[in-house]
N, C-alpha and C positions, 0 to 999 in steps of 0.2 A: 799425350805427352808422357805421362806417367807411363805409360803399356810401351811405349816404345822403350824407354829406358831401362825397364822391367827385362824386356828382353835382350838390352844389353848386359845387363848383371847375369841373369840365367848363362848368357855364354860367355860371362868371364870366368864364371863358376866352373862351365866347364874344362874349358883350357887351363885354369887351376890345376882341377881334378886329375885330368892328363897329365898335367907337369907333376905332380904329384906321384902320380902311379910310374910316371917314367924314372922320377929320382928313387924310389923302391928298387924294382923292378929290371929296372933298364930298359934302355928302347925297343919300341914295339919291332917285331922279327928278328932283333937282334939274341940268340941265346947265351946267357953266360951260366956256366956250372957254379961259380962262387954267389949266385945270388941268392938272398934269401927266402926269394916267394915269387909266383908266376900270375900273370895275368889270368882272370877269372870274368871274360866277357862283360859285358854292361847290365844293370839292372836299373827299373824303374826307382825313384829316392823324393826326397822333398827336401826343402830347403824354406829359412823362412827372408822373405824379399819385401822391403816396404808394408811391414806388420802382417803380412799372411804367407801361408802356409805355399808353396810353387814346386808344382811339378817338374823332376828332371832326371835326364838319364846319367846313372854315374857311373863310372869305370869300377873295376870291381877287380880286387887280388887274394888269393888265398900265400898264406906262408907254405914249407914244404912239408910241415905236418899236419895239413888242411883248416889253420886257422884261419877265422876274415880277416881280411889286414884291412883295419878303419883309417880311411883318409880325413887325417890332419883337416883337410879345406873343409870337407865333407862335416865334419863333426863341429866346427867352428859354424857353418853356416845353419845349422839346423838349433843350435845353443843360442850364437847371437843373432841379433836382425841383419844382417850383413850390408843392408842399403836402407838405413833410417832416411826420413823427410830431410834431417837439418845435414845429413852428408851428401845426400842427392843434391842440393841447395849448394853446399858447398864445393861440389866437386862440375854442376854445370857452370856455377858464376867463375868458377876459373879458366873451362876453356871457354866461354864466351868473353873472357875478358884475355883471354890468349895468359892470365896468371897459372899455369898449370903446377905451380912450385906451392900456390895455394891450397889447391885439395888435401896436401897430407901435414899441412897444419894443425898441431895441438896431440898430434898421436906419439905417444911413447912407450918405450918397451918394458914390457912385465916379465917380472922373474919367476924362472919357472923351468922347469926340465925341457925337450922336443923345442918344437916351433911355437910362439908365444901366439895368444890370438893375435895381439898389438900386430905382430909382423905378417900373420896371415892377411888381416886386414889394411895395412899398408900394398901387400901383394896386390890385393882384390881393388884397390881406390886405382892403382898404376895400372893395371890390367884394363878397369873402366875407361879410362882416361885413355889410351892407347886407342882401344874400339871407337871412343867417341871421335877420338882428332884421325882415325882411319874412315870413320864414316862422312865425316865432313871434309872429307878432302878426295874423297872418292870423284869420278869424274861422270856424269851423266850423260853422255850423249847416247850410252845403251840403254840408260832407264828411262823409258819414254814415261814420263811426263807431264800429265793432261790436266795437274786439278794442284794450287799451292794453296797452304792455309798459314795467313801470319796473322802473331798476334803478341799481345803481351803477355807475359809469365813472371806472375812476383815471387820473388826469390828473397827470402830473408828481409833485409833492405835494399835490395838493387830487382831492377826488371831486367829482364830478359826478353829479347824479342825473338821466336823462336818460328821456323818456317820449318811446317810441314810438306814431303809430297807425297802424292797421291796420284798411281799408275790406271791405267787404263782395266785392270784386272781387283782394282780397289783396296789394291796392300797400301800402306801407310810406310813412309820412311822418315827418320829426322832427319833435314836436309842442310839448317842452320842454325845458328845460335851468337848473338854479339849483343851484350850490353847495353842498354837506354831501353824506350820504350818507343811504342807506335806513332806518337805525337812529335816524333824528332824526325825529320826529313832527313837527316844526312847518315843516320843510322841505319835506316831500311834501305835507303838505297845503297848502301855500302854494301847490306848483303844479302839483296838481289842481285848485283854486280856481280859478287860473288859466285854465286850459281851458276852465272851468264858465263864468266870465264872458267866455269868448270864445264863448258858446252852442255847448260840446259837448251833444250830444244824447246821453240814456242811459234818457230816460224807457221805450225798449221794451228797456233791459235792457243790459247791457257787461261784457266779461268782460276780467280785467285777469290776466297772466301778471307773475309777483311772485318772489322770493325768498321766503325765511322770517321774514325780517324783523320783527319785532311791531308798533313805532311804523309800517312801511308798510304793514300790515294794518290798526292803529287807522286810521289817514289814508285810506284808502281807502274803508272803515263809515262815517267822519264825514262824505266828501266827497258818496258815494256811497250809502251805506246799503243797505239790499237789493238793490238794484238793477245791483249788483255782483255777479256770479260770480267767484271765485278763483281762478286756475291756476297752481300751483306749478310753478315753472321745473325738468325730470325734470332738466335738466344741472344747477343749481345741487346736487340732490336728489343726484346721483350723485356732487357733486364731497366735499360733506358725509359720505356715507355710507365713500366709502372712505378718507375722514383719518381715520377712527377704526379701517385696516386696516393691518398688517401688509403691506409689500411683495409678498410669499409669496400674500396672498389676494384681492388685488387683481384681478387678472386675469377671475378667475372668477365674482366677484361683479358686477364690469363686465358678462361677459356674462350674466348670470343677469337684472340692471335691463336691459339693452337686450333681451331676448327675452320681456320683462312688459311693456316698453312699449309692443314693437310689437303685440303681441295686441290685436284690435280689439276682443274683447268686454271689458266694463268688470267683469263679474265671472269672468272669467277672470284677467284681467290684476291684481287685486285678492287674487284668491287665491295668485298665482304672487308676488305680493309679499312676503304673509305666513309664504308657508313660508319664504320666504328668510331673513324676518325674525327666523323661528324656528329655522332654522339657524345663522343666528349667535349665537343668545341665549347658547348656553352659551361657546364660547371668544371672542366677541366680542359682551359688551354694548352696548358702546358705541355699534358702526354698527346693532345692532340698533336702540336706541331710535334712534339718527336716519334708521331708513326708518320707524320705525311716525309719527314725530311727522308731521301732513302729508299722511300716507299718500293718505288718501282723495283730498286737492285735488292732487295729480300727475295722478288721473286722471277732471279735471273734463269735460275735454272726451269721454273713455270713455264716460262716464257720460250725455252728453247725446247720446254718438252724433255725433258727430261726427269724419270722419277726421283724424289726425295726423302730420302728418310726424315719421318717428322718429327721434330723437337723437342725434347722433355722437357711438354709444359704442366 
């Protein structure tokens, strides 16, 4: 989630940048004599995004006595963080709540010669928001498809239920985003629905990586119906299994689910499950029943044969 969005800012940066060098400059192929400076090709730049440092190509202008002409965005984003945690936070709980007048709450203008950060930054939160409500509103029926991943996303005080997809060529896309969480039925299915009338295609079949969730199971049967495959998320699986452990056993049962998981056969991996499951039964009910609950959908993909990258356990 973070990397998707990452990659939203990198391109709002840039069409910044552009706008930028065009209010300079003037537009590209356009020539004017009264300008003060000329387009000077792209060079490699950094930028800092969510506390590190992000490669990125910037537009580049010299004046007409060969000086750099430093881009206003350019210099603001390399100074400040330009996408902190708590604005990232702030600027998806608005358009998942459709509040998009929210994100540029509490910003105000600093006194000062040129373009003030405050307003660069007001630029850059509208420019995000734009990309975001153009990505979610994009229509799918050319993006095939094959793999969705929903789940919860805590955001300040509010979750976010946030659906990824995943193409057949294994790119990653943010696909959706609407306020509550997993355990609310009328939430997920509102935006699965969603996708549906953006013509997601599922008729040759979609497998959707899930928590345990119930109401996101109903909502997915309802949206979906058979045509859904299930895949329990092993992390969510492992996170579940050892809060009903003892510090002391922790460790061991960790590695015991990461060396089930990675086993490619699906009835190997199935049985290496169950012993486990059966060694904890006597001092530790509890995580027992939470690897038996499930069990089988952790290893949907096992089971179809298909390789899995293995979990960071």
């Amino acid at each position: 989630m973070t990397g998707l969005v990452l990659q939203l800012a990198v391109a709002a940066l840039g069409e910044m940048m552009e706008a930028e060098t065009a209010e300079r400059v003037g537009p590209k192929g356009q020539h004017r004599r009264e300008r003060p400076a000329y387009r000077h090709g792209h060079a490699h730049g950094w930028v800092v995004v969510l506390g590190r440092k992000v490669r990125i190509e910037r537009p580049r202008a010299r004046s007409k006595d060969g000086q750099e002409v430093v881009l206003d965005t350019y210099l603001w984003a390399q100074q400040d963080d330009c996408l902190t945690e708590a604005v990232m936070a702030r600027l998806l709980h608005g358009v998942s709540t459709r509040g998009y007048r929210a994100t540029l709450d509490g910003v105000e203008e600093l006194p000062g010669k040129g373009v003030s950060r405050s307003r660069i930054s007001v630029r850059f939160t509208q420019a995000m928001r734009q990309l975001l409500e153009e990505r979610l509103a994009e229509r799918l029926e050319d993006r095939p498809i094959v793999v969705l991943v929903v789940d919860g996303v805590r955001l300040g005080e509010s979750t976010v239920v946030v659906v990824l997809g995943i193409d057949a060529d294994g790119h990653k896309r943010l696909l959706g985003l609407r306020e509550g969480a997993t355990e609310n039925e009328a939430v997920v299915k509102g935006l699965l629905q969603d996708l549906v009338e953006r013509d997601l295609r599922y008729d040759q079949g979609l497998l959707v990586v899930m928590d345990g969730a119930k109401a996101l199971r109903a909502a997915v049967r309802a949206v979906f119906g058979q045509q859904a495959l299930v895949q329990r998320c092993q992390v969510h699986k492992k996170t579940n299994v050892l809060d009903h452990l003892p510090e002391s056993a922790q460790a061991w049962v960790a590695r015991k689910l990461g060396q089930a998981y990675r086993e490619p056969d699906y009835a190997v991996a199935k049985a290496a499950l169950e012993r486990l499951a059966d060694q904890l039964e006597m001092e530790h009910p509890g995580a027992a029943d939470s690897l038996r609950e499930g069990l089988d959908e952790t290893l949907t993909l096992h089971r179809l044969g298909i390789p899995l990258a293995p979990p960071a356990f």
